[in-house]
RONUNU-161745 format. One record per residue: residue number from 0; residue in three letters; x, y negated, z negated of N, C-alpha, C in turn. Coordinates in pm, whole numbers. Layout:
# RONUNU-161745
{NUM ALA {X Y Z} {X Y Z} {X Y Z}} ...
***
This chain:
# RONUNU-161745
{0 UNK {2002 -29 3923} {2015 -134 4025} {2119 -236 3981}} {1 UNK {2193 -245 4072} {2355 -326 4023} {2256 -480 3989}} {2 UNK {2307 -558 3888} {2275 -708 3906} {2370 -818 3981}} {3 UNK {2464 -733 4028} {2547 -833 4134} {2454 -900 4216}} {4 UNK {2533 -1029 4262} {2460 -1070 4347} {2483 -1038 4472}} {5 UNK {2338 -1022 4574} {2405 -994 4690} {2502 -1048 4790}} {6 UNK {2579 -952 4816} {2717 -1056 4927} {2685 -1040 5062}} {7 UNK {2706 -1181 5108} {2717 -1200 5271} {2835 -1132 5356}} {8 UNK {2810 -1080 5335} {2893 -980 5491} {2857 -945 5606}} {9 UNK {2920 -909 5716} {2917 -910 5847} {2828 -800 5883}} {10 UNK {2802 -707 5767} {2711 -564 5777} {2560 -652 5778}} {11 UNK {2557 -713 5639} {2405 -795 5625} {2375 -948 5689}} {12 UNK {2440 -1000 5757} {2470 -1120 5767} {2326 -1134 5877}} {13 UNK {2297 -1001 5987} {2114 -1052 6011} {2036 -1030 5866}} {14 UNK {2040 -970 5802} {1975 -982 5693} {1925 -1144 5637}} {15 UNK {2051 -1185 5613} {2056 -1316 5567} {2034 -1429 5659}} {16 UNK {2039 -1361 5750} {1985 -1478 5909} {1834 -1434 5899}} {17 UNK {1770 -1361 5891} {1594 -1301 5885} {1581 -1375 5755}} {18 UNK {1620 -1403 5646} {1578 -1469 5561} {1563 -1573 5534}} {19 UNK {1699 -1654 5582} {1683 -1811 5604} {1544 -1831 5686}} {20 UNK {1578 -1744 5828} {1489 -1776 5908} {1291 -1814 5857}} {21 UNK {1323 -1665 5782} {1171 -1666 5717} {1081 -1790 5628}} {22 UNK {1228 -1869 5542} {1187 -1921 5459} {1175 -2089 5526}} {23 UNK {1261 -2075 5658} {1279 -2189 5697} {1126 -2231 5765}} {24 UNK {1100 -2111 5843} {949 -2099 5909} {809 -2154 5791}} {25 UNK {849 -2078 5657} {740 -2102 5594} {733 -2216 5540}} {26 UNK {905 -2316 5529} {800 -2424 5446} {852 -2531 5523}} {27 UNK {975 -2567 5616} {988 -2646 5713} {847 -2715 5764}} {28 UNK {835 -2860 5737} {720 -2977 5777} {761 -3058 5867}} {29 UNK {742 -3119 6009} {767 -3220 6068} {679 -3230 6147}} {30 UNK {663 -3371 6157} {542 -3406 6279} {576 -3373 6402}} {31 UNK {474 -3352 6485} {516 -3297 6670} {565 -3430 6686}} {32 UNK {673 -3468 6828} {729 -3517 6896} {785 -3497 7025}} {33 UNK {764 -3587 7107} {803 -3534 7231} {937 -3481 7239}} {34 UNK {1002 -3372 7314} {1072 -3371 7336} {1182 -3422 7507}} {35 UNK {1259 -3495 7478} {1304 -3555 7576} {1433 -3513 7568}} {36 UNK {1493 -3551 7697} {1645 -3505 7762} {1762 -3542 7614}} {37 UNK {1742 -3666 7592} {1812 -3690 7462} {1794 -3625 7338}} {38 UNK {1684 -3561 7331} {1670 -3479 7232} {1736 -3321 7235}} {39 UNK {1719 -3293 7361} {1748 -3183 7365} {1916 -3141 7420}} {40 UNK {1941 -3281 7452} {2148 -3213 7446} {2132 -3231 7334}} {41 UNK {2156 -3306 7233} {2180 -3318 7117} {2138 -3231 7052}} {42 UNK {2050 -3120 7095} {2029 -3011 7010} {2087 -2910 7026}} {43 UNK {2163 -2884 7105} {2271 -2784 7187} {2351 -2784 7109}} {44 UNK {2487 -2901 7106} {2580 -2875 6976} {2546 -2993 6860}} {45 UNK {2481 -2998 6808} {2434 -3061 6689} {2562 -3107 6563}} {46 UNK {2584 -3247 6574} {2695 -3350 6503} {2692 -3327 6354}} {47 UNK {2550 -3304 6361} {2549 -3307 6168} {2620 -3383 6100}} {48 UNK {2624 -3557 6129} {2665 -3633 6140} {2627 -3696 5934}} {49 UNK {2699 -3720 5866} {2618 -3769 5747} {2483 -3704 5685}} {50 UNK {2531 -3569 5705} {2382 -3510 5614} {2370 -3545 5452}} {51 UNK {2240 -3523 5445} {2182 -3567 5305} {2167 -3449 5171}} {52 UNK {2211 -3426 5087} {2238 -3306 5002} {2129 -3376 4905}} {53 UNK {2007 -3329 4849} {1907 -3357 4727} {1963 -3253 4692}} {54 UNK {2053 -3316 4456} {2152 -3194 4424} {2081 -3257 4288}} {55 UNK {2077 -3176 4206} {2019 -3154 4031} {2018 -3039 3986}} {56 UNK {1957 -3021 3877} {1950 -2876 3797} {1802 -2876 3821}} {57 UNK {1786 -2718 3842} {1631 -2673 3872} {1546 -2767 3765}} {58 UNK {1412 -2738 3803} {1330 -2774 3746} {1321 -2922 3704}} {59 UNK {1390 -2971 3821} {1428 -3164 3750} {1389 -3239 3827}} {60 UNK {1295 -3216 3931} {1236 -3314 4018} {1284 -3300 4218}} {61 UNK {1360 -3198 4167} {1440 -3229 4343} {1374 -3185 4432}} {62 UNK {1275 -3085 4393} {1179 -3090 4524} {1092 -3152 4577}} {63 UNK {1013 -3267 4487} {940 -3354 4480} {980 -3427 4576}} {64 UNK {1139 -3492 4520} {1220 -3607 4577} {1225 -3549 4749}} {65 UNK {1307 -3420 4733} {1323 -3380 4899} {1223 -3393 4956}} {66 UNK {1095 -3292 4927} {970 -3324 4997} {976 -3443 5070}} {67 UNK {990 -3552 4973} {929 -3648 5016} {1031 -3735 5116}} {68 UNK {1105 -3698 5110} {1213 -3709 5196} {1208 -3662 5341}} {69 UNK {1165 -3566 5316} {1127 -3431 5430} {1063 -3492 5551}} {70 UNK {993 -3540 5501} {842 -3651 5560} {879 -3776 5612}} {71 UNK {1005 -3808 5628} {1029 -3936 5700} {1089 -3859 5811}} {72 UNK {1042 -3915 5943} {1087 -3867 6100} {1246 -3889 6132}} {73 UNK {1297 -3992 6032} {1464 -3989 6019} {1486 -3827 6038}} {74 UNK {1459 -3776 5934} {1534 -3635 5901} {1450 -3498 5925}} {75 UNK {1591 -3428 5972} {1493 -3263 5979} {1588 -3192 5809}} {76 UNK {1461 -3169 5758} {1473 -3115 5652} {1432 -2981 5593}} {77 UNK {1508 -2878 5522} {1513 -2831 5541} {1565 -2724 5345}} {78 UNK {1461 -2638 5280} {1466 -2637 5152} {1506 -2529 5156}} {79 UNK {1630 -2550 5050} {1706 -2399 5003} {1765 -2300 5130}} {80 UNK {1856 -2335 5197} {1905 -2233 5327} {1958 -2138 5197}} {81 UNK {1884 -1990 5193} {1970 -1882 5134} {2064 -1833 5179}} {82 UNK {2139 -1857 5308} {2246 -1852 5390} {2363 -1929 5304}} {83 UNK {2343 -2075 5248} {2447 -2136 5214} {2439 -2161 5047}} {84 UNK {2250 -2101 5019} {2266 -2136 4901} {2327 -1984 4818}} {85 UNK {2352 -1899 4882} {2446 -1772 4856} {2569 -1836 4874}} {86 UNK {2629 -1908 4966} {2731 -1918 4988} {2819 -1966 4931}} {87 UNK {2765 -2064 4839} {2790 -2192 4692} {2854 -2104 4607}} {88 UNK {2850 -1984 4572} {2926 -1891 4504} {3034 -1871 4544}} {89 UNK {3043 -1835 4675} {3194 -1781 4760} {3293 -1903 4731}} {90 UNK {3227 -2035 4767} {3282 -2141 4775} {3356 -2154 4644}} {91 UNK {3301 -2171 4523} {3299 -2218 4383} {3370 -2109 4310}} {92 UNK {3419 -1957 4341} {3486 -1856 4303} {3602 -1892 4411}} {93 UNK {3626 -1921 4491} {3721 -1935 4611} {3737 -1776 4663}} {94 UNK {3645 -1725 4711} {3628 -1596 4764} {3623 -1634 4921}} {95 UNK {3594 -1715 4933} {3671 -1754 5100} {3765 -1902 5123}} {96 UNK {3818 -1903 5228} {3902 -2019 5237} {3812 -2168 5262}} {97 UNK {3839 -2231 5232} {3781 -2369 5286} {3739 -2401 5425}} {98 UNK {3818 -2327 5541} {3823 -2333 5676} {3714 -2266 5731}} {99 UNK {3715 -2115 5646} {3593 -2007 5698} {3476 -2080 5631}} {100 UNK {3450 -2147 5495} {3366 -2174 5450} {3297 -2317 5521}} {101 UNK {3363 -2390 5571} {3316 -2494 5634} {3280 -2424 5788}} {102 UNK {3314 -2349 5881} {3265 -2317 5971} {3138 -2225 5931}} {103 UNK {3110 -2180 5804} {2958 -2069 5804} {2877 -2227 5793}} {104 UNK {2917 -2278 5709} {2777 -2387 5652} {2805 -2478 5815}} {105 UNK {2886 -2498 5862} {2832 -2583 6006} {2788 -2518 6120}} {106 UNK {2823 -2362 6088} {2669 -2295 6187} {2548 -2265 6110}} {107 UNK {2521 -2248 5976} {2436 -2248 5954} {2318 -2389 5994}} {108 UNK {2343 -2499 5913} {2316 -2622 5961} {2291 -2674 6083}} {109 UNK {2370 -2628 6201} {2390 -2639 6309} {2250 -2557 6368}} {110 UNK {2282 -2433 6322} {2141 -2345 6381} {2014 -2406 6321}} {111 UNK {2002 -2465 6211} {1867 -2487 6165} {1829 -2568 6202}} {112 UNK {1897 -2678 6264} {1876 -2786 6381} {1858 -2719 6510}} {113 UNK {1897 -2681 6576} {1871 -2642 6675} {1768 -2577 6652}} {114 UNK {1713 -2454 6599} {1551 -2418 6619} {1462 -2474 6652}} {115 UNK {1488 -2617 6578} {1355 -2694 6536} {1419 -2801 6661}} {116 UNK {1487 -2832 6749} {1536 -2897 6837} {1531 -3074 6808}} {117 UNK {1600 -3023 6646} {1608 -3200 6584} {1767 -3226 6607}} {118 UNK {1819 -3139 6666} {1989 -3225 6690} {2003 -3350 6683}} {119 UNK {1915 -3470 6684} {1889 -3603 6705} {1884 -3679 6566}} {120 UNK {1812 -3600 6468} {1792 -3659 6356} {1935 -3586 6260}} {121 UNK {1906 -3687 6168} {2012 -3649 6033} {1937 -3508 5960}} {122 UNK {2029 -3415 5909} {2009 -3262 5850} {1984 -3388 5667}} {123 UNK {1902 -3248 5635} {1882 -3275 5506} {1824 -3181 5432}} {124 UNK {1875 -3118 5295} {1836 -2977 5228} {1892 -3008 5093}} {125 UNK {1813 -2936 5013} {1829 -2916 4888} {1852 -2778 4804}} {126 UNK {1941 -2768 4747} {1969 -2693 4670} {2042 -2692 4531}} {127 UNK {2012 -2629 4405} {2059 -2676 4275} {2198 -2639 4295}} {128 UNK {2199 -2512 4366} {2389 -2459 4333} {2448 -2571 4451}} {129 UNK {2429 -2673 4472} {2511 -2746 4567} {2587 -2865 4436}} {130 UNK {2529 -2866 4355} {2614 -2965 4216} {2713 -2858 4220}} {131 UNK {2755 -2731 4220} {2892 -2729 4234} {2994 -2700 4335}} {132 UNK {2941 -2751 4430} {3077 -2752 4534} {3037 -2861 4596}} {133 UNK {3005 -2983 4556} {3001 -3109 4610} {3085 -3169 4687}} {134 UNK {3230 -3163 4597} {3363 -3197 4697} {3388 -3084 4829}} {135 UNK {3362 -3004 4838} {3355 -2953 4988} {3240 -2971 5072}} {136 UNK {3127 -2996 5005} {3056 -3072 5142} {3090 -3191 5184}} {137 UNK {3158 -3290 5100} {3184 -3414 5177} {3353 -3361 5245}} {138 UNK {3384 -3296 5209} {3536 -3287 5323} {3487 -3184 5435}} {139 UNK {3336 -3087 5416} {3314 -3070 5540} {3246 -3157 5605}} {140 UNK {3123 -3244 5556} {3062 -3305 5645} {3124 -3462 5587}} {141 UNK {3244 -3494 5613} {3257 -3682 5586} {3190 -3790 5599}} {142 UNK {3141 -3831 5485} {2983 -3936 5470} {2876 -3898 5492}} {143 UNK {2895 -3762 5448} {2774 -3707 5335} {2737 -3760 5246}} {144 UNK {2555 -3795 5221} {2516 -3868 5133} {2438 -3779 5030}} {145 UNK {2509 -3791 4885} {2435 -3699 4798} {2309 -3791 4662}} {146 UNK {2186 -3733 4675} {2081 -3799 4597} {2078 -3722 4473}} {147 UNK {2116 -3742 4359} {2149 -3649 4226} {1983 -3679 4128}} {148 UNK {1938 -3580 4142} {1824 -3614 4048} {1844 -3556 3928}} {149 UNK {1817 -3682 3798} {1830 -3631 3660} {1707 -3626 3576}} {150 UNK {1676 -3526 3497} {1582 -3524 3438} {1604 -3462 3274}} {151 UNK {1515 -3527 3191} {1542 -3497 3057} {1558 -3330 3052}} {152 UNK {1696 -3260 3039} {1728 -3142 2968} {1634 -3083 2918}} {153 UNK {1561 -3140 2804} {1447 -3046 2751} {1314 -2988 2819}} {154 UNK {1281 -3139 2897} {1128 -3109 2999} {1237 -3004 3098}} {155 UNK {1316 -3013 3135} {1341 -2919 3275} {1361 -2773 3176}} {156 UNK {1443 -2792 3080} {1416 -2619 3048} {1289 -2552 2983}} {157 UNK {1211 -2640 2922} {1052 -2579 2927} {975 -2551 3067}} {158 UNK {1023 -2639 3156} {956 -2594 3321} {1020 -2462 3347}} {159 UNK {1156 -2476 3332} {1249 -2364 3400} {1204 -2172 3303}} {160 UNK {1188 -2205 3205} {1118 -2127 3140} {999 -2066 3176}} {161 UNK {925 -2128 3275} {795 -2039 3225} {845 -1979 3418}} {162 UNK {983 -1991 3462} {988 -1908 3582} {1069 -1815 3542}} {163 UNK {1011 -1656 3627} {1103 -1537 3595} {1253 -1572 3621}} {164 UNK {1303 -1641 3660} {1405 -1662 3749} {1541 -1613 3640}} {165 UNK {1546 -1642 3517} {1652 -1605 3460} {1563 -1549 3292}} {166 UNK {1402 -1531 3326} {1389 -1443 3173} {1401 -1287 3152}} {167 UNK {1440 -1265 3039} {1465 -1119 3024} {1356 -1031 3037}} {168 UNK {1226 -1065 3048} {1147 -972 3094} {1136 -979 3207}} {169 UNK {1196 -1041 3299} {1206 -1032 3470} {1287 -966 3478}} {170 UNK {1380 -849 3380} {1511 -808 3442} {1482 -710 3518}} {171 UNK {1332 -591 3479} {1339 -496 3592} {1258 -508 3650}} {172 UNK {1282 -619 3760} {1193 -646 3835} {1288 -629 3962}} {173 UNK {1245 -530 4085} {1342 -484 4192} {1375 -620 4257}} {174 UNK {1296 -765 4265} {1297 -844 4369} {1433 -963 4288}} {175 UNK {1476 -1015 4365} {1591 -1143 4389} {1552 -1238 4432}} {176 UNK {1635 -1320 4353} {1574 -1460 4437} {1683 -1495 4564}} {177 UNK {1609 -1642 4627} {1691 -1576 4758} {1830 -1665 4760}} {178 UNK {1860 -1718 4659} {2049 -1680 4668} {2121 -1578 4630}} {179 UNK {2037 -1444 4616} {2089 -1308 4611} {2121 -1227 4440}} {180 UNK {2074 -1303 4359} {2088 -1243 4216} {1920 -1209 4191}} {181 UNK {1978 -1116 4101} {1853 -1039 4034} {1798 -1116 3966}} {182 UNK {1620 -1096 3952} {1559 -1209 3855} {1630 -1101 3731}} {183 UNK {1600 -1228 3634} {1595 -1145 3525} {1778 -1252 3423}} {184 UNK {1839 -1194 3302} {1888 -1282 3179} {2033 -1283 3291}} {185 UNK {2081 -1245 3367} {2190 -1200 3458} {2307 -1337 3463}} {186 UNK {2459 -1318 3453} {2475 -1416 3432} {2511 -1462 3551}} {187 UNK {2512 -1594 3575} {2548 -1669 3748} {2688 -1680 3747}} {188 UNK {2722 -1726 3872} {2843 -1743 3909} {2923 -1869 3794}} {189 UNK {2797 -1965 3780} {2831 -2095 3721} {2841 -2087 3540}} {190 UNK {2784 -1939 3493} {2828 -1928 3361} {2973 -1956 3336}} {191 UNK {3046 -2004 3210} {3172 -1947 3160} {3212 -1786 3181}} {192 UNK {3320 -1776 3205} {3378 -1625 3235} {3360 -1598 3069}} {193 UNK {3383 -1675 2975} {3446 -1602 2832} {3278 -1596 2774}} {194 UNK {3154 -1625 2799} {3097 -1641 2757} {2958 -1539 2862}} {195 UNK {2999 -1494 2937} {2888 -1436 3037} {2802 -1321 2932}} {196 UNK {2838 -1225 2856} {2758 -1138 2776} {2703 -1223 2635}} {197 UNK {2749 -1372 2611} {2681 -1439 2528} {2515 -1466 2608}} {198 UNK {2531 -1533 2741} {2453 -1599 2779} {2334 -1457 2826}} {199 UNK {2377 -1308 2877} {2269 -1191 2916} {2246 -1200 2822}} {200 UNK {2250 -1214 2682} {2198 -1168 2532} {2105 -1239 2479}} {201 UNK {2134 -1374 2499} {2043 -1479 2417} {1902 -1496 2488}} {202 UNK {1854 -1605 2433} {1689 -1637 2437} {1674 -1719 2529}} {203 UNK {1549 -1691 2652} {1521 -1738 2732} {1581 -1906 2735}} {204 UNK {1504 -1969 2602} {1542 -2146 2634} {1653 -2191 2662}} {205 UNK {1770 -2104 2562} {1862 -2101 2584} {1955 -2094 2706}} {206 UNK {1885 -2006 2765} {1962 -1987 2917} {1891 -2082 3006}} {207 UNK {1813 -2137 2990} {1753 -2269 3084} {1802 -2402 3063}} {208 UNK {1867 -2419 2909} {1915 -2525 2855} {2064 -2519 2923}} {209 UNK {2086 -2426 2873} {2240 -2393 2941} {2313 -2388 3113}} {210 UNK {2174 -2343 3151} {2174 -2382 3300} {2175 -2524 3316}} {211 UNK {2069 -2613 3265} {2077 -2755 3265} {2223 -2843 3276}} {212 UNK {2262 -2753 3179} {2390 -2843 3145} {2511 -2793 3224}} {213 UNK {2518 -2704 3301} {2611 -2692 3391} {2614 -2737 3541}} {214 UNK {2482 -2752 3526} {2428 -2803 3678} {2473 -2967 3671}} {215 UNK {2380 -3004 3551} {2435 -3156 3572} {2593 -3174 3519}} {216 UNK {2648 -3141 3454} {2803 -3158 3404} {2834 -3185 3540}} {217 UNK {2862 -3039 3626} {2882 -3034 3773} {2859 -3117 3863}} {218 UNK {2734 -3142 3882} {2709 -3257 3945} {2750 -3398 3933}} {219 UNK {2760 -3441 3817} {2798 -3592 3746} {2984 -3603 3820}} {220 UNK {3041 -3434 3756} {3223 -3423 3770} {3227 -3456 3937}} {221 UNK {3194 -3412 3979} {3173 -3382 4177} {3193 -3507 4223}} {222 UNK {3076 -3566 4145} {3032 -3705 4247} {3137 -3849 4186}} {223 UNK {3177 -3806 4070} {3230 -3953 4014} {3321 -4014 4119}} {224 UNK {3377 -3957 4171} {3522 -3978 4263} {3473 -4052 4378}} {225 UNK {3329 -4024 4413} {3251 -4050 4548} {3221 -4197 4595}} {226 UNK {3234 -4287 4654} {3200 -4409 4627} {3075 -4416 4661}} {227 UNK {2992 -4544 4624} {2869 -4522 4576} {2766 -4552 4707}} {228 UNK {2805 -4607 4808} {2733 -4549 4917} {2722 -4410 4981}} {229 UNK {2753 -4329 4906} {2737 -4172 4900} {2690 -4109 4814}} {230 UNK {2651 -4219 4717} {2571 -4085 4585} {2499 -4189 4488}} {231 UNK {2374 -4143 4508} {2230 -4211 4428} {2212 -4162 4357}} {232 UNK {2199 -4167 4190} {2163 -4147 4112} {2009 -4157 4073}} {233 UNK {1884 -4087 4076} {1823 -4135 4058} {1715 -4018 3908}} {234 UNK {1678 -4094 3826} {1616 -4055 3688} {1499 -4000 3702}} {235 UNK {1381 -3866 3736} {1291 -3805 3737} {1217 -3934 3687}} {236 UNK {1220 -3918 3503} {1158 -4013 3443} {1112 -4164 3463}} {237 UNK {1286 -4218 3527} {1218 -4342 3556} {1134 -4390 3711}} {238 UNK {1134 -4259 3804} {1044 -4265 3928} {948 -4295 3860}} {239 UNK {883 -4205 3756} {767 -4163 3692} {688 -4286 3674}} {240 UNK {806 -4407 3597} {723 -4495 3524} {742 -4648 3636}} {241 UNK {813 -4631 3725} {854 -4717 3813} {879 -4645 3999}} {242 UNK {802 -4613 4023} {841 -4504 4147} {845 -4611 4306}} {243 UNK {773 -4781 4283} {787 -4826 4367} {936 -4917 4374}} {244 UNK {1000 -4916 4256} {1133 -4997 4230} {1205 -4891 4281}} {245 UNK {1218 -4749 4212} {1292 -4669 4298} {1276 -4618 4375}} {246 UNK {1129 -4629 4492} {1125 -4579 4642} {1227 -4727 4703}} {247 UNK {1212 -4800 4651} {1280 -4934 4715} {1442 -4913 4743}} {248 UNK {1481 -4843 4559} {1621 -4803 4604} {1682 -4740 4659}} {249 UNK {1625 -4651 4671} {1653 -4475 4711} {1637 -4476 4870}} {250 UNK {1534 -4626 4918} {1524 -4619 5069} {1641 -4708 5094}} {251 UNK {1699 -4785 5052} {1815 -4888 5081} {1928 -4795 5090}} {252 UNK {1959 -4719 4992} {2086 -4594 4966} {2030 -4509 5129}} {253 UNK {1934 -4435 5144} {1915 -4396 5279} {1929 -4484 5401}} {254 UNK {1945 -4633 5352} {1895 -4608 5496} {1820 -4678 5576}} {255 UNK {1705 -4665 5562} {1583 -4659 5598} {1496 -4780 5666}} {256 UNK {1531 -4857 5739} {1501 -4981 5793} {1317 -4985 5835}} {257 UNK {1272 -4868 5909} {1193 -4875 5960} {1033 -4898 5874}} {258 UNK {971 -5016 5884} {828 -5035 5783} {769 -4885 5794}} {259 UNK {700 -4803 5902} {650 -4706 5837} {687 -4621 5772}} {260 UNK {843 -4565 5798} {922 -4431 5694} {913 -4548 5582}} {261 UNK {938 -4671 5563} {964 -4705 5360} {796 -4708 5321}} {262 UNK {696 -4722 5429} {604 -4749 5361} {545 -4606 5337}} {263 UNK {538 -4461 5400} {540 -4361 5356} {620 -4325 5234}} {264 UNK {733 -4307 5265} {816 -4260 5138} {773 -4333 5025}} {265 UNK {727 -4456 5000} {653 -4540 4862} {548 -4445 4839}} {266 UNK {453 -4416 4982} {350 -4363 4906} {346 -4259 4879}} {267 UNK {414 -4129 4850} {444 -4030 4846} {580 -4035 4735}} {268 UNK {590 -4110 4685} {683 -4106 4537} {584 -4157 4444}} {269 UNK {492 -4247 4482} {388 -4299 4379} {287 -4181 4300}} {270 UNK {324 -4043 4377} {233 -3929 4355} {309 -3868 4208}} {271 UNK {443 -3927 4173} {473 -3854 4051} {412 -3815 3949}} {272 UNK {441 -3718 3905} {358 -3643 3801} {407 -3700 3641}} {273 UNK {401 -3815 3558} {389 -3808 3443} {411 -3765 3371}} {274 UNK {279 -3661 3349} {208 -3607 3244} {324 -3494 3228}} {275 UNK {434 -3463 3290} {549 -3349 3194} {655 -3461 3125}} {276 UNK {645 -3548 3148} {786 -3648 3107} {763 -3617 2910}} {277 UNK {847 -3623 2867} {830 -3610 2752} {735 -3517 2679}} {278 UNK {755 -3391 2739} {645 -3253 2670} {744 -3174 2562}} {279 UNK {873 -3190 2592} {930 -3177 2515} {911 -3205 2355}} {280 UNK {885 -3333 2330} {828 -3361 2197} {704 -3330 2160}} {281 UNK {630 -3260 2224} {513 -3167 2199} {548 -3023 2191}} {282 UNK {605 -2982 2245} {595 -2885 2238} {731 -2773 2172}} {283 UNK {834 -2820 2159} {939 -2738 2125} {954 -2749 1950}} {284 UNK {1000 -2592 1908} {973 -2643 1754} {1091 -2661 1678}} {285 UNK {1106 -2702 1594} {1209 -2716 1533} {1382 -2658 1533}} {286 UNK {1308 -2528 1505} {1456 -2452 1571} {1519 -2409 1688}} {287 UNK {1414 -2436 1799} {1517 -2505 1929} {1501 -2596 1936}} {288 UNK {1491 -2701 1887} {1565 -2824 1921} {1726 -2801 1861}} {289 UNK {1714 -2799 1784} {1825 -2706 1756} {1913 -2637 1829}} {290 UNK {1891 -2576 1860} {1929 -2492 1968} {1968 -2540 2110}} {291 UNK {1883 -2637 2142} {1930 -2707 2252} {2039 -2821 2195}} {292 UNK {2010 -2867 2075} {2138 -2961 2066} {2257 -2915 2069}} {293 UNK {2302 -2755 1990} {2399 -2728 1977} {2457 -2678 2138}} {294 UNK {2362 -2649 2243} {2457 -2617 2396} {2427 -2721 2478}} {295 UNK {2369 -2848 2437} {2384 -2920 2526} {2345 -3080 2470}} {296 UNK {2355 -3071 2359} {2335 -3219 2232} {2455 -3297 2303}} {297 UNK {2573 -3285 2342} {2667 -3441 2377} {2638 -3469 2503}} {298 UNK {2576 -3386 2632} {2545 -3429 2773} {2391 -3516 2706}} {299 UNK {2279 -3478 2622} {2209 -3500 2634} {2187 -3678 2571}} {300 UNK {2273 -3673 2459} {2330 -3770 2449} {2364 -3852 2488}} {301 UNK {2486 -3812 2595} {2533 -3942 2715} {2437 -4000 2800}} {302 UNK {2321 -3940 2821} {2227 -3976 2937} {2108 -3988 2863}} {303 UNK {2058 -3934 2776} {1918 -4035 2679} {1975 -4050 2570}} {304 UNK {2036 -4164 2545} {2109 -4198 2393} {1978 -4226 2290}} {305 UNK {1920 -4307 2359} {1767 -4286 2277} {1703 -4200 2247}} {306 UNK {1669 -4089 2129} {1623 -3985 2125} {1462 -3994 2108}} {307 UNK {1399 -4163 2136} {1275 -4165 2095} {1245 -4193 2241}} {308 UNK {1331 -4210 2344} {1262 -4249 2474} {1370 -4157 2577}} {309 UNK {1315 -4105 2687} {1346 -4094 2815} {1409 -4174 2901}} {310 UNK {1415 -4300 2929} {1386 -4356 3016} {1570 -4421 3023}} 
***
């Protein structure tokens, strides 16, 4: 079984429309609402006016954050389109032009609004491979707002670890995840070219650490250029220990005028989970730490200079 990833082409392209579709059905949340005349031109050709990109390295909080995002009636939201989160490859290899690539992701987007007949509200989705093609979503969608969630390197590659998603005993496993690569040590689009049979070879942590650090490198390079009413930075950790200071910020960067969406979104960030912040120093032993310093010790550095605190 090839470990390529699967490609979007015009042969499979219902394929990849039955799949979005599927996944959109299963975890897509919004409250009923009437639908009215204004709702429904606007769902016809849908503006996708300033959509919202939740962008980090797996296992670092971004679904939490989106979720909770999800849940304000502002936005139709919408997790992981495997339509575009396949597509982040084409983009980031330049296997299609900028022109074709901005017309798939504005019908994709376009259609996932329209199903749900939110043409009215702002689009909003998350995906990790979107830290690297950041600069083409804001030259496709202009004042696009991106929410970058960071989380300590070590807690995210002990989470990212205990998923098959890139361990070597997932390799013969027939199923993919749904941006089209094989589970299992396989290298991504976002590995180094000179280094891809380093990264199939080595040890699980390793390749979760290493993922870490390309996701955020990526993400941090993308956004610097961005001015800052377009891109929120916000720290897993310090939601954790402060989640009503940063529901406060994170609703100002959105947006968000209305008392019940800020007073929801508070209460539904206040649900953060803690108890992983710092498991890292429980649990990793000596010689990966190690190990993580040497593939990702100067990012980890720049962003917890303190090696006795998180925060």
């Amino acid at each position: 079984m090839s470990a390529e990833p699967t490609p979007i082409t015009w042969r499979n392209f219902h394929e990849w429309l039955r799949q979005t579709t599927r996944l959109d059905d299963e975890l897509f949340r919004h409250a009923a609402r009437p639908l009215g005349p204004g709702r429904l031109l606007k769902s016809i050709l849908p503006s996708i006016a300033r959509p919202l990109f939740v962008i980090g390295a797996p296992r670092s909080g971004t679904s939490f954050v989106g979720d909770a995002i999800g849940a304000l009636p502002e936005f139709s939201y919408h997790y992981e389109p495997p339509m575009t989160k396949a597509a982040a490859r084409c983009v980031h290899e330049r296997l299609w032009s900028e022109a074709h690539a901005r017309r798939f992701y504005r019908f994709v987007y376009g259609w996932l609004l329209r199903r749900h007949l939110n043409g009215d509200l702002r689009f909003a989705e998350k995906t990790p491979q979107n830290c690297f093609v950041v600069r083409f979503l804001e030259r496709a969608f202009p004042g696009a707002q991106f929410v970058h969630i960071l989380r300590d390197g070590r807690d995210a590659a002990l989470s990212y670890r205990e998923k098959p998603w890139l361990r070597a005993d997932a390799k013969d496993r027939v199923r993919r995840e749904s941006g089209g690569y094989r589970f299992g040590p396989f290298a991504r689009f976002w590995v180094e070219p000179d280094r891809r049979a380093e990264f199939e070879s080595t040890g699980d942590l390793h390749r979760c650490i290493w993922a870490w650090r390309r996701h955020v490198e990526a993400a941090l390079e993308q956004t610097a250029s961005l001015p800052e009413q377009q891109v929120h930075v916000l720290r897993y950790e310090t939601l954790c220990e402060r989640p009503e200071q940063e529901g406060e910020r994170l609703l100002d960067f959105l947006g968000i005028g209305r008392n019940s969406s800020r007073e929801l979104l508070r209460a539904l960030l206040l649900t953060a989970d803690a108890r992983s912040v710092g498991r890292w120093k429980r649990e990793l032993e000596p010689d990966e730490e190690q190990l993580i310093e040497r593939e990702a010790g100067a990012l980890l550095a720049r962003l917890y200079p303190d090696p006795g605190s998180a925060a």
